[in-house]
C-alpha positions in Angstrom: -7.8 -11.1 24.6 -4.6 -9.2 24.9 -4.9 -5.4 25.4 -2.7 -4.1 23.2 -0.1 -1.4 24.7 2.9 0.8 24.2 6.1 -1.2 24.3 9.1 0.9 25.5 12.2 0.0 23.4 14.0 -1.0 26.2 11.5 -3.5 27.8 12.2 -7.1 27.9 9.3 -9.1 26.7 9.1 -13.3 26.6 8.7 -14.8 23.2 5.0 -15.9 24.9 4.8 -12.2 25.5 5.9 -11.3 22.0 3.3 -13.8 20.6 0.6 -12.5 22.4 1.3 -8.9 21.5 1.4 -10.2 17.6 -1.4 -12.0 18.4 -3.8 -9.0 19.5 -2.6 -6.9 16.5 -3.7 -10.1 14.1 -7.6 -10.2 16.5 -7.7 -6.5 15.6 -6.8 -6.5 12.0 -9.1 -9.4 11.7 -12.4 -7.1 13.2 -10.8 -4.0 11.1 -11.8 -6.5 8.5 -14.9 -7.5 9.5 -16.4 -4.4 10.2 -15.1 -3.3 7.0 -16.3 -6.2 5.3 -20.2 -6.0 6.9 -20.3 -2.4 5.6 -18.9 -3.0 2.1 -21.2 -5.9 2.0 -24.4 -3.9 3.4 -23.4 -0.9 0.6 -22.4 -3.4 -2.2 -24.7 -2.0 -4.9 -22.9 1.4 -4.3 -19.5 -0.8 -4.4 -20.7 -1.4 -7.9 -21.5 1.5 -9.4 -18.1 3.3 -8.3 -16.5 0.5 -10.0 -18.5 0.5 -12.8 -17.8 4.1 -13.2 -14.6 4.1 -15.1 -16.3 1.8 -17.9 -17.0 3.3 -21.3 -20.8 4.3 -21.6 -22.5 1.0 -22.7 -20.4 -1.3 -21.4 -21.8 -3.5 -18.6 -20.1 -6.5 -17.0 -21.5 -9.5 -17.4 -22.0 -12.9 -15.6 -22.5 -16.3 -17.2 -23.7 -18.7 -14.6 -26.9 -18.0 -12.1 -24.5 -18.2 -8.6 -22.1 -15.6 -10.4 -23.6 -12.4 -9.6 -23.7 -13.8 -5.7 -20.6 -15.4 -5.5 -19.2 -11.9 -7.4 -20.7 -9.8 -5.2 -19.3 -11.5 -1.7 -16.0 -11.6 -4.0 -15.9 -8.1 -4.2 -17.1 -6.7 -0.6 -14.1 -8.5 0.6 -11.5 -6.9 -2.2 -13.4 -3.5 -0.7 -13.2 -4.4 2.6 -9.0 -5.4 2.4 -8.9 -1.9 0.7 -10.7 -0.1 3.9 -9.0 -2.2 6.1 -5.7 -1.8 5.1 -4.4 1.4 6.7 -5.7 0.0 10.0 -3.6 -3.5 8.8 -0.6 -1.3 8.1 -0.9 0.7 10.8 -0.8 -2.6 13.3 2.3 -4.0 11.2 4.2 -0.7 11.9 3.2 -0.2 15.1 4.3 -4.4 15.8 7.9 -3.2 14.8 8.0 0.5 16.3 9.5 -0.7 19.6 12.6 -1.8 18.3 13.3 1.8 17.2 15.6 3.4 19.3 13.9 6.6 21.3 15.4 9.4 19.1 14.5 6.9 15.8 11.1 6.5 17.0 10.4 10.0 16.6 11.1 10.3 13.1 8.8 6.8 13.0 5.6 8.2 14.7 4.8 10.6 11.9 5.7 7.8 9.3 3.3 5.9 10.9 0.1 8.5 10.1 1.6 9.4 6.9 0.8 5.5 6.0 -2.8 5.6 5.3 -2.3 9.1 3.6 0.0 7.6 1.0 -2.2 4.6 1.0 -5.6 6.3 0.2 -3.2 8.9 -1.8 -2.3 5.7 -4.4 -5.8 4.0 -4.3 -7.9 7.6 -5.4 -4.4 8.1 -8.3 -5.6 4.3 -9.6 -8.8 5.1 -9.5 -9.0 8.0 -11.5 -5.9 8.3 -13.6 -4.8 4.6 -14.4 -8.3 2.5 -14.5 -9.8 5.0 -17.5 -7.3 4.3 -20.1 -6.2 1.6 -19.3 -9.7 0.2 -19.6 -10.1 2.0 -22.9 -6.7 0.8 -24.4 -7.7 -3.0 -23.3 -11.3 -3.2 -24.5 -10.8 -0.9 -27.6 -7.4 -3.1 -28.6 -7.8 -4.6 -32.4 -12.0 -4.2 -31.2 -12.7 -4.7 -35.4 -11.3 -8.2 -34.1 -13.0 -9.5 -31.1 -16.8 -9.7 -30.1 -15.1 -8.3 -26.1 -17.8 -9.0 -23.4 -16.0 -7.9 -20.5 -17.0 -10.5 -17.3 -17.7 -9.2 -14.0 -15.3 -11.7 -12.0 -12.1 -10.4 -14.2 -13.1 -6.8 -14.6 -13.4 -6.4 -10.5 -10.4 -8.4 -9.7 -8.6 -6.5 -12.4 -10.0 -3.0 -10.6 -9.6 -4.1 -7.0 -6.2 -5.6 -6.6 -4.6 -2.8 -9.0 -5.8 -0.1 -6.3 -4.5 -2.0 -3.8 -1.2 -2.9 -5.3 -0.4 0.7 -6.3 -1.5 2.1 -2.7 1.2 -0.1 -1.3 3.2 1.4 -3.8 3.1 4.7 -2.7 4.2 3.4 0.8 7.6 4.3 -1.1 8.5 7.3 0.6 8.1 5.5 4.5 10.4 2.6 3.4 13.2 5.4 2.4 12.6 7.2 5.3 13.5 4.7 7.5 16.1 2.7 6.0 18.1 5.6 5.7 17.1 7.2 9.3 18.7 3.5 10.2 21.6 3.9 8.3 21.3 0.9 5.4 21.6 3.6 2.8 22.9 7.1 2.4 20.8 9.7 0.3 24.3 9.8 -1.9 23.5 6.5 -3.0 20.1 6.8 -3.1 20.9 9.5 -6.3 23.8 7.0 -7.4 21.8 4.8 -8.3 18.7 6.3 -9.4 18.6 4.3 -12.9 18.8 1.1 -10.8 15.7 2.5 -8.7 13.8 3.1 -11.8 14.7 -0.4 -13.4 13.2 -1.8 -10.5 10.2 0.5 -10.2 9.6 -0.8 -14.0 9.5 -4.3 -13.0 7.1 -3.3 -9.9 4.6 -1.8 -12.4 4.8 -4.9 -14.6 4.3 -7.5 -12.1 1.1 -5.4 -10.7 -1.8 -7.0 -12.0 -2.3 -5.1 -15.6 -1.1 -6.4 -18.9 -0.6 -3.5 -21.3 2.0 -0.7 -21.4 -0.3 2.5 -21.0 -0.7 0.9 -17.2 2.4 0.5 -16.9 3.8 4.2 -18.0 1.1 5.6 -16.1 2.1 3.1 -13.0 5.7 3.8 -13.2 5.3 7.9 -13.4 4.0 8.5 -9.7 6.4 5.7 -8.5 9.7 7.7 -10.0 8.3 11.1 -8.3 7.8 9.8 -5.3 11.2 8.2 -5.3 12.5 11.8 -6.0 10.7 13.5 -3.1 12.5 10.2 -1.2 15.3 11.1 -1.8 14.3 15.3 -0.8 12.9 14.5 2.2 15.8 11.6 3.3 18.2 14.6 3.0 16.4 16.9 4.7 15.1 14.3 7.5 16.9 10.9 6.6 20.2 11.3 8.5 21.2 8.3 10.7 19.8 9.4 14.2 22.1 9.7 17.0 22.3 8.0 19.8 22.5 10.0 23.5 25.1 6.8 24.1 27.2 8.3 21.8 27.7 12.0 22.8 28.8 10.3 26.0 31.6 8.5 24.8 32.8 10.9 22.4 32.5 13.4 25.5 34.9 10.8 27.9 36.9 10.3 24.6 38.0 14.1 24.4 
C-alpha cells in the first residue's frame, strides 16, 4: 500500500503516481468505513433507539417478512457507518485536491479543511433534532382520520439516514464559497447580486433531498439561506482572490 504524503504544489507527479496517491486515499476511506461500519454494527440496538427517538410515543416501526429485521439492521449500520465515515471521506477528497492550491491559497484551504467535519456533524445534529420531529409528525399525522399508517422500518430508516446525510453535505456551503471565491470564479459583489438566484436554487436542493412534504423543506431551506449569508460575510472578510508572490515581482520590474 501507498503511504500517503504531503504533495508540494509544485511537485511533478506521473499519472501512475497520481493514481496511486488517489488510490491510498480510496484503501483509507474504505477502512474509515469499515471500522465505522464494525462499530455501528456491534452498537446497532443503540443505532436504533436514537433513531427511534424522534417518533411519536407509540409508534414503533415495523417489519413484515422474518429476514427484514436482519437485512434492516445490516442496512442501517452501514447508513450509520457512511454518516461516521464521512468527515474522514471528505477530508481525503479535499486533501486529494489541496496540492493544486497555490502556496498562499493553501493557507486559506487548511482551515477549510477542519472546518469540514464541523459543518458536517454541525448539519447532521440540526437534522436530527430540528427537521426529523415535525416532519415526522406532519407525515404520519397527514389526513390520519384517513389511513390505518403503519410506518415500516426499511422506509422510516432510509427516510432518517440519508436526510442527515444529505443536509450535512449541505452545510458544506460555506467551504465551497470560500474557495471559489479565494480562486477568483466569483466576487462577493455577485455573490449579493444574485442572492434570489442562490435561494431559488437552495429551494430546489431542499426539494430534491429525500423528504416529500413542505414543513421539510421550509425547515431545510432556513439554515441553507443563513449559511449562504455568513458566505457571503466571511468571503468578504477572507474571500479575496489570493495573490501570487509572482506577481509583486512583475508589477515591481513594471514600475
Amino acid at each position: 500500500m501507498v503511504r500517503l504524503r504531503p504533495v508540494a504544489h509544485d511537485e511533478q507527479l506521473t499519472v501512475v503516481e497520481h493514481l496511486e496517491e488517489l488510490r491510498a486515499r480510496i484503501v483509507v476511506s474504505l477502512l474509515a468505513l469499515a471500522v465505522a461500519f464494525g462499530f455501528t454494527l456491534w452498537r446497532n440496538h443503540e443505532v436504533l433507539e436514537i433513531l427511534n427517538d424522534p417518533l411519536p410515543d407509540g409508534v414503533k416501526p415495523v417489519t413484515l417478512s422474518p429476514t427484514e429485521p436482519f437485512l434492516t439492521t445490516l442496512t442501517l449500520a452501514l447508513y450509520a457507518a457512511i454518516l461516521l465515515a464521512l468527515p474522514v471521506i471528505l477530508y481525503q477528497v479535499y486533501a486529494f485536491v489541496l496540492p493544486a492550491f497555490s502556496p498562499s491559497e493553501k493557507r486559506v484551504a487548511l482551515p477549510l479543511l477542519l472546518l469540514v467535519p464541523v459543518l458536517f456533524v454541525g448539519g447532521v445534529a440540526f437534522c436530527y433534532f430540528v427537521v426529523l420531529p415535525p416532519a415526522i409528525d406532519f407525515l404520519l399525522g397527514f389526513n390520519a382520520d384517513e389511513f390505518t399508517t403503519e410506518l415500516r422500518a426499511r422506509e422510516y430508516y432510509s427516510f432518517a439516514m440519508l436526510t442527515m446525510i444529505s443536509v450535512g453535505i449541505l452545510f458544506q456551503v460555506p467551504i465551497g464559497v470560500l474557495v471559489v471565491t479565494r480562486l477568483g470564479v466569483v466576487s462577493v459583489a455577485q455573490l449579493r447580486r444574485n442572492r434570489r438566484y442562490a435561494i431559488l436554487g437552495m429551494a430546489v436542493l431542499a426539494a430534491l433531498l429525500p423528504t416529500v412534504d413542505p414543513i421539510t423543506m421550509l425547515i431545510e431551506m432556513v439554515p441553507l439561506v443563513l449559511l449562504y449569508e455568513l458566505s457571503i460575510l466571511l468571503a468578504a472578510a477572507f474571500g479575496r482572490p489570493a495573490a501570487d508572490p509572482g506577481d509583486h515581482v512583475v508589477s515591481a520590474e513594471g514600475s
